[in-house]
C-alpha positions, 0 to 999 in steps of 0.5 A: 096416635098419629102425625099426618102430613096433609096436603092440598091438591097438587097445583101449578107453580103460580097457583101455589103461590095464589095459595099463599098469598090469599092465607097470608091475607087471612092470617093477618087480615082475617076476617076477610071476605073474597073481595077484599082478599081480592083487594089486599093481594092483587090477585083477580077474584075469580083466582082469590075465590078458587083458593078461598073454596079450596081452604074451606073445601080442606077444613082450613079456613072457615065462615063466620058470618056476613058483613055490609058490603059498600053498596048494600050487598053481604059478604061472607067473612073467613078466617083461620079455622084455628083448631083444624091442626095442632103441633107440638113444642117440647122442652127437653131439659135436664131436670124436667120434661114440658111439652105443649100443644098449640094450634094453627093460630099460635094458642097453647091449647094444654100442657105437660109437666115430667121430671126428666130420667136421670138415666138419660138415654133411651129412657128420657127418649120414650119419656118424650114420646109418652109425654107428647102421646098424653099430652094429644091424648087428653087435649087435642079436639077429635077432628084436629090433625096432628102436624108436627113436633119440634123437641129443643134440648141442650147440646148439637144434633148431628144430622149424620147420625141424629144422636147430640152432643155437648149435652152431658147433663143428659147422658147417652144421648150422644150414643144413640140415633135421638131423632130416628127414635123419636121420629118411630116412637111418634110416627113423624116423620117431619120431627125436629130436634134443635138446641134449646137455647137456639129455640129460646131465641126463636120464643122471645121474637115470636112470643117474648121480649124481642117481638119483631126484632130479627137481629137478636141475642138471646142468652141463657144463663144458670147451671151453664151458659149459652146464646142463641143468636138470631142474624137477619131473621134467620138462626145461626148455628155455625158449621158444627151447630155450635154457634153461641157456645159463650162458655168457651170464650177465654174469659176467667181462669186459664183458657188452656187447661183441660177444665177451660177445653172441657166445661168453658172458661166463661162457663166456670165462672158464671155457671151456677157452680163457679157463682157459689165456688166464688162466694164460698171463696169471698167468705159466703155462707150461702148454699145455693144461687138462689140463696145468694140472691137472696142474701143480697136482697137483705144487704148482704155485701159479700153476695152483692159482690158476687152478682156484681162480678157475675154481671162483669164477665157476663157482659165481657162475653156479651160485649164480644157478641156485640162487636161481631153481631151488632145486635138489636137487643140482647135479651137475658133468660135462664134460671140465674139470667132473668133474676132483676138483680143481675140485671143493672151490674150486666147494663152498667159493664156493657155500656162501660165496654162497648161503644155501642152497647145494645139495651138488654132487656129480661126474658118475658118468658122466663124459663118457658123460652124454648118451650115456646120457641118449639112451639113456634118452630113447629107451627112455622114449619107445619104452616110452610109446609100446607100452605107455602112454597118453600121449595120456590123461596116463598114463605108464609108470614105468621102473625105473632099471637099474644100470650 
């Protein structure tokens, strides 16, 4: 298997960005015909018919077909030929593998499913390597090209040395070079590696609940917790990629103990295994969060209480987002965050604390936010890179799909 990284011939500076306003007006507006790329952009139809032959030339663009034109004559419509490249999107959790493979419109194509190695390390490495391999392998048509892999896992990638830390739930990452392994193991060189919640962001205002929006947080909540936060449309990931690590906000126990400097205040209370410490603590029975949930459904009082008090802290940490971010939205996901029950204590304690609560919505995607986060990552990144000028501050807008 092998990335490739085409390019368009080599053009002059206004000439590039020609390029990028004509496939703009073919992501958005196509169909289109010249005369009308002609119309929408301002350039001159003989500028906007030189791109146009050179897309088609390069299999990016094709033909459908022809439509009326105003005074009789036909015109050739064009569009996005879609399946001409294809990236890939990986969720790297720690109990399980998913990778997708999606083209140059945004469309999943075919996924993958693994259990992630306990071992960590280098094992869970050459698993996201075979995962991607079999995913193109199966499903990506024979003239596709493969552009990019995006790969969001938990913890901070350290650009020095390409290993990431703050993810103990997969072990020996931190030891090792993961983004120089998966850029050979792959043969691509343009590979990524962002947090997961970060990309989870990126998935609900590219495909989820926040479409559109571009001041957004997103957090995820169930073995631990995190934000993604979204300002100006751009990420934020703080100088030591560690913006939105909520878990350390001083809120629940002692901050100042080595469990709070280790795990997180927050994080020990709302946490999957503070939730069922809590509940034990109250007289519940329950096993699992899930059972808690549960148990409340059929009335239980004292799991109700739990979720309530779970909802509480949760909001405190996300009404001292608000006060500093002022976000549009702030969007609830993970494995405990998009269960409806929590839902109503999280909106009540927010708006009892902040004098201008923003509505908190559920994760459209559920648990396939950051898996659809890298997916968008990837395409942005591949578009941009054929078909942009970003090295002269212009970038290509994409059009979000629909699911």
């Amino acid at each position: 298997m092998t990335f490739d990284n085409p390019s368009l011939p080599a053009a002059p500076i206004n000439r590039r960005i020609s390029l990028r306003t004509v496939m703009d007006a073919l992501l958005h507006q196509g169909p289109i015909s010249r005369a009308d790329i002609a119309k929408v952009t301002g350039l001159s139809k003989q500028t906007s018919s030189e791109v146009v032959r050179m897309l088609e030339e390069g299999g990016w663009i094709q033909s459908i077909g022809n439509t009326k034109g105003a005074v009789g004559r036909s015109a050739v419509l064009y569009e996005l030929r879609r399946d001409r490249g294809m990236v890939v999107g990986v969720d790297l959790g720690s109990n399980k593998l998913h990778a997708a493979l999606v083209n140059l419109a945004g469309d999943v194509v075919a996924e993958e499913l693994a259990v992630t190695d306990a071992q960590g390390g280098m094992q869970v490495l050459q698993q996201v390597a075979e995962l991607v391999t079999k995913l193109a392998n199966r499903s990506k048509p024979a003239d596709a090209t493969l552009l990019t892999v995006a790969v969001g896992c938990p913890g901070a990638l350290d650009p020095t040395s390409g290993s990431i830390r703050f993810a103990p739930n997969i072990p020996g990452l931190d030891k090792i070079d993961a983004l120089g392994t998966l850029k050979k193991a792959l043969n691509c060189p343009s590979l990524t590696i962002e947090n997961d919640v970060n990309l989870g962001v990126l998935g609900e205002q590219w495909y989820g609940a926040a479409a559109g929006s571009d001041d957004l947080v997103y957090a995820a909540l169930g073995v631990g917790v995190g934000l993604g936060l979204l300002v100006n449309g751009k990420l934020a990931r703080g100088a030591h990629g560690a913006a939105g690590e909520i878990a350390f906000l001083p809120i629940g126990p002692d901050p100042f103990s080595p469990g709070s400097l280790s795990t997180g205040t927050l994080e020990q209370e709302i946490g999957s295994p503070g939730i069922l410490r809590r509940h034990a603590a109250a007289g519940g029975e329950e096993k699992s969060v899930r059972d808690i949930f549960d148990a409340a459904l059929q009335g239980s009082s004292i799991a109700k209480a739990t979720i309530d008090e779970t909802g509480r802290l949760l909001a405190l940490g996300l009404a001292a987002v608000t006060a500093l971010l002022d976000p549009a939205v702030i969007v609830l996901g993970g494995s405990i965050g998009v269960r409806p029950e929590l839902l109503e204590p999280v909106r009540r304690y927010l708006a009892a604390c902040t004098p201008l609560p923003p509505p908190v919505e559920p994760s459209r995607l559920g648990t396939r936010a950051t898996l659809m986060g890298a997916a968008a990552s990837a395409l942005h990144r591949a578009h941009n890179e054929l078909f942009g000028a970003l090295d002269l501050g212009v970038a290509l807008s994409l059009p979000r799909p629909s699911l």
